[in-house]
Backbone bond lengths (Angstrom), bond angles and torsions (degrees), N, CA, C in turn:
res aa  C-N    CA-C-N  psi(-1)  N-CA   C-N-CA  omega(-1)  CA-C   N-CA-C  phi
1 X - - - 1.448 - - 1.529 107.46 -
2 X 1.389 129.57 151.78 1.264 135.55 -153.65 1.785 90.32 -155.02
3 X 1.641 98.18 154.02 1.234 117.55 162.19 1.360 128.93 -151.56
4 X 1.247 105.66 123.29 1.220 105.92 -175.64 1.423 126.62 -117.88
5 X 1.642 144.55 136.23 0.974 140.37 155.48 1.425 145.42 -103.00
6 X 1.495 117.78 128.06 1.049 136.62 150.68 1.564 147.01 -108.92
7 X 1.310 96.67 168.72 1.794 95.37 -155.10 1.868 95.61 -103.79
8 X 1.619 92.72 141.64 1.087 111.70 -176.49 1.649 117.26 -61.49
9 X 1.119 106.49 146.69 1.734 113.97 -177.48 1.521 121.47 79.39
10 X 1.524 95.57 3.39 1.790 102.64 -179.69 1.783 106.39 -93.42
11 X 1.011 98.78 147.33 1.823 87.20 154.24 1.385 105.33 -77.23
12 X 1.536 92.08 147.82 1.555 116.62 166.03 1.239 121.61 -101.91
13 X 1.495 129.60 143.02 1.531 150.21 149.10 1.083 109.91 -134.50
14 X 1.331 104.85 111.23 1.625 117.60 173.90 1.561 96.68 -119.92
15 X 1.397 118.13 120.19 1.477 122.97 -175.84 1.854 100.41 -110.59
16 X 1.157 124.03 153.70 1.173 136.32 -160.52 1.919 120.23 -172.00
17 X 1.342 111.21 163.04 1.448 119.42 164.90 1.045 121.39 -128.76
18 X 1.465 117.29 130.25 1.439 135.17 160.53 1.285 123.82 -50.40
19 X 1.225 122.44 116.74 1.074 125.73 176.97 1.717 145.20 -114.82
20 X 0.687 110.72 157.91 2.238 105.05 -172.57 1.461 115.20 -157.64
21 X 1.427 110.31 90.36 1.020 129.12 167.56 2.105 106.72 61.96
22 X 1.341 79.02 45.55 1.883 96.96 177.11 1.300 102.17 84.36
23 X 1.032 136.71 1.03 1.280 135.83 -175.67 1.482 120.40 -106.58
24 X 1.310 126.43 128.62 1.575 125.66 177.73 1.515 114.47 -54.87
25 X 1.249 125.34 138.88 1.596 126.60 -175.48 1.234 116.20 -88.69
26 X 1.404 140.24 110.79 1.540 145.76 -170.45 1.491 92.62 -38.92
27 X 0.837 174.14 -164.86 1.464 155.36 -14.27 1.675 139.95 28.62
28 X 1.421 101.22 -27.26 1.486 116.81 -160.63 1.699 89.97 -82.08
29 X 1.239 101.39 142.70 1.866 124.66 -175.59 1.745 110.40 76.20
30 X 1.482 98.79 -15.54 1.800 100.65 -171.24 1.703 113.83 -72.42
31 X 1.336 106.69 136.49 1.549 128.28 154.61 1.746 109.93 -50.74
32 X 1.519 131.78 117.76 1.500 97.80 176.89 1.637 97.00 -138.36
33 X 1.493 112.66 124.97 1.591 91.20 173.69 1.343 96.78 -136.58
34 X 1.105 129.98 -146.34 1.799 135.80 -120.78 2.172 102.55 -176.01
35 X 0.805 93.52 -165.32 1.805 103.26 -166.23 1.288 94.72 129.95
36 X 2.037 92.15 127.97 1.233 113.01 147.66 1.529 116.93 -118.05
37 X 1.057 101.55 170.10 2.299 97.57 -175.15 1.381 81.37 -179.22
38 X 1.498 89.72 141.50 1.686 126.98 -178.52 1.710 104.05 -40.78
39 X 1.772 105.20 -53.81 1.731 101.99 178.59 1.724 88.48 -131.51
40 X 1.321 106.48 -175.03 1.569 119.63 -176.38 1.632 93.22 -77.66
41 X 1.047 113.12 -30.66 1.453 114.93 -161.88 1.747 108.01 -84.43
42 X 1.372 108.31 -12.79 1.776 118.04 -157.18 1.881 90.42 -73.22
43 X 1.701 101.51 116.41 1.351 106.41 149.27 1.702 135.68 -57.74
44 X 1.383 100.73 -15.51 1.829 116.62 -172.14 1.439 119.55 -130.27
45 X 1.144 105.08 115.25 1.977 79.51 177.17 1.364 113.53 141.78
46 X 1.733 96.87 -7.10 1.647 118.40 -176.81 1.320 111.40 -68.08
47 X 1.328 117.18 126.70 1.474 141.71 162.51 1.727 106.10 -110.81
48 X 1.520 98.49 128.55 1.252 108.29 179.48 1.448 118.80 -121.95
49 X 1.329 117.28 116.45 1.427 137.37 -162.71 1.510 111.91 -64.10
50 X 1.601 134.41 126.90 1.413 138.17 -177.22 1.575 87.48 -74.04
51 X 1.003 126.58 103.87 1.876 143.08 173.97 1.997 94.23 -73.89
52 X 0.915 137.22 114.28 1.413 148.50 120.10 1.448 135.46 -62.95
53 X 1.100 123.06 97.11 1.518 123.47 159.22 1.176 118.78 -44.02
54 X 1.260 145.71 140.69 1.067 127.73 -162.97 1.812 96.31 -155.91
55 X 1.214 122.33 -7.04 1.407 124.27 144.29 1.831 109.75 178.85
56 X 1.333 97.40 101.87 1.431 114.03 -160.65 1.814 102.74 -37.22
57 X 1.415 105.06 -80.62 1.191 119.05 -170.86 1.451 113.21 -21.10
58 X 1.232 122.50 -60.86 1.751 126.45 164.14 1.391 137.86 -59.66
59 X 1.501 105.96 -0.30 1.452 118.39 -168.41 1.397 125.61 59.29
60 X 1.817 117.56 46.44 1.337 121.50 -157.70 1.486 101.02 -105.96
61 X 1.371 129.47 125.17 1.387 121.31 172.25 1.579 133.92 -150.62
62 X 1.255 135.18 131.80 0.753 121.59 -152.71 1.923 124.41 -108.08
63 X 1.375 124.73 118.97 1.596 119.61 -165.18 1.438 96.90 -75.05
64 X 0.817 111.54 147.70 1.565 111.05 167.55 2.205 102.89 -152.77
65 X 1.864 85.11 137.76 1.525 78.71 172.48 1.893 94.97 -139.88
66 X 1.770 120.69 157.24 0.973 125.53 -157.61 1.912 101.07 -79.93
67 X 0.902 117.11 179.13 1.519 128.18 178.11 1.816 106.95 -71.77
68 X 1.485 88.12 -44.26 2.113 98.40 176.78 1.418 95.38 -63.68
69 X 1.537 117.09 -62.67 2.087 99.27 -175.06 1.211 119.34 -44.47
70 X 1.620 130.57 -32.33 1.174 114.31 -151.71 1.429 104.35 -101.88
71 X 1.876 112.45 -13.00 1.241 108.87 170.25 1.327 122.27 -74.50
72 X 1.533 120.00 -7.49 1.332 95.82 151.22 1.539 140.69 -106.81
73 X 1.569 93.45 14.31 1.714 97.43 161.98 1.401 110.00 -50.38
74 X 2.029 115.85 166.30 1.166 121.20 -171.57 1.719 69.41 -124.15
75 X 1.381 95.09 158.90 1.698 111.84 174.04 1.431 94.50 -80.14
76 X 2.076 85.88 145.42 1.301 99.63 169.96 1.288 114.20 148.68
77 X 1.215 148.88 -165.32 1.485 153.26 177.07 1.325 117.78 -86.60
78 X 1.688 122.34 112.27 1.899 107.15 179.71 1.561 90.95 -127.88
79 X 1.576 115.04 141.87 0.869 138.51 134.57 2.156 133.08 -19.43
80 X 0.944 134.49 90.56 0.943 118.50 -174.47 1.615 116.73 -126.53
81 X 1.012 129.52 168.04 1.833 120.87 165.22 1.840 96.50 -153.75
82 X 1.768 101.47 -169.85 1.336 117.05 -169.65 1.461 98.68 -129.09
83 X 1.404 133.19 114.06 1.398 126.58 168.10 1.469 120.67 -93.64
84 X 1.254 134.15 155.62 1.321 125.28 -174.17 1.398 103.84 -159.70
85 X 1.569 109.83 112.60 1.315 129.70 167.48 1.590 130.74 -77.11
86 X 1.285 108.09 92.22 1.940 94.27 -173.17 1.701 97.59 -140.63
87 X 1.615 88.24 125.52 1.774 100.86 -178.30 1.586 103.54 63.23
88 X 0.858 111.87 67.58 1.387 134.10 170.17 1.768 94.83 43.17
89 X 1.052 138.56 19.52 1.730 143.04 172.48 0.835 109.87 -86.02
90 X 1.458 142.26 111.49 1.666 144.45 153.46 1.755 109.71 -72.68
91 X 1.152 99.83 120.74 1.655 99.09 157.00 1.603 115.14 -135.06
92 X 1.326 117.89 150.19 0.912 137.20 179.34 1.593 125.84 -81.80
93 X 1.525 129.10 86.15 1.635 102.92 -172.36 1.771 100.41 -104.02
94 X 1.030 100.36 168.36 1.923 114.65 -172.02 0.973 119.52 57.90
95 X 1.011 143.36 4.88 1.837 155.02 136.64 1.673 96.11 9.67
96 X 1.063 126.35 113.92 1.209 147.16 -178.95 1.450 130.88 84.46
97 X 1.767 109.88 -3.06 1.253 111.31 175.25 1.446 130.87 -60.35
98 X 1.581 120.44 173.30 1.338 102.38 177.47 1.188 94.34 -144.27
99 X 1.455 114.04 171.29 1.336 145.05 -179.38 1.925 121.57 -132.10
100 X 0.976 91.16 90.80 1.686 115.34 167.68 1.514 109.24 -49.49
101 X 1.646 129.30 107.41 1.253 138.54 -171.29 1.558 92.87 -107.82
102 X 1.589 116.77 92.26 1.511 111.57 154.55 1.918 125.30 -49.34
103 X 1.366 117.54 150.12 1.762 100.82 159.45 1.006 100.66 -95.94
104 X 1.318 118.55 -178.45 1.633 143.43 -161.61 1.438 92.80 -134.36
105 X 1.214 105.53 143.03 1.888 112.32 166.66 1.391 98.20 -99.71
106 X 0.650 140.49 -59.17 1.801 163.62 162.39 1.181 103.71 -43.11
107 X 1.731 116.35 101.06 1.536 134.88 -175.38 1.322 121.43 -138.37
């Protein structure tokens, strides 16, 4: 589990690797997207991350969210993970991580 923070009203790029049991995750043919929400459990509140591949073979990819999404986050702690669809297989990686939403005074 990982956490990371960023400050509200910025664009985001958070670049990263997929991983499986120490091993980089093929990527190539895969579906891959992203979600953040206040808790795992939150019906409302979902922000969904522009997912970039960024070099399949190694499992390299990149979240990215715009300056307008994040200005309307409220500060605070969200829940987020990485899903990845390949050959009809869903798996789940970062399942419990979080993301630290600083505020900004400066808007």
């Amino acid at each position: 589990m990982s956490t990371i923070t960023r400050v509200r009203g910025d664009d985001w790029s958070i670049p990263g690797t997929l991983e499986s049991g120490g091993a980089a995750v093929n990527l190539t043919g895969a579906t891959v997207t992203a979600m953040m929400r206040p808790t795992v459990e939150a019906t409302t509140g979902a922000v969904s991350f522009t997912v970039t591949v960024t070099n399949a073979a190694a499992g390299a990819i990149t979240l990215s969210l715009t300056d307008t999404q994040t200005a309307a986050l409220k500060a605070g702690t969200y829940a987020y993970d990485v899903q990845v669809v390949l050959s009809n297989v869903t798996t789940t990686y970062g399942a419990g991580s979080k993301l630290t939403v600083l505020g900004d005074a400066t808007r």
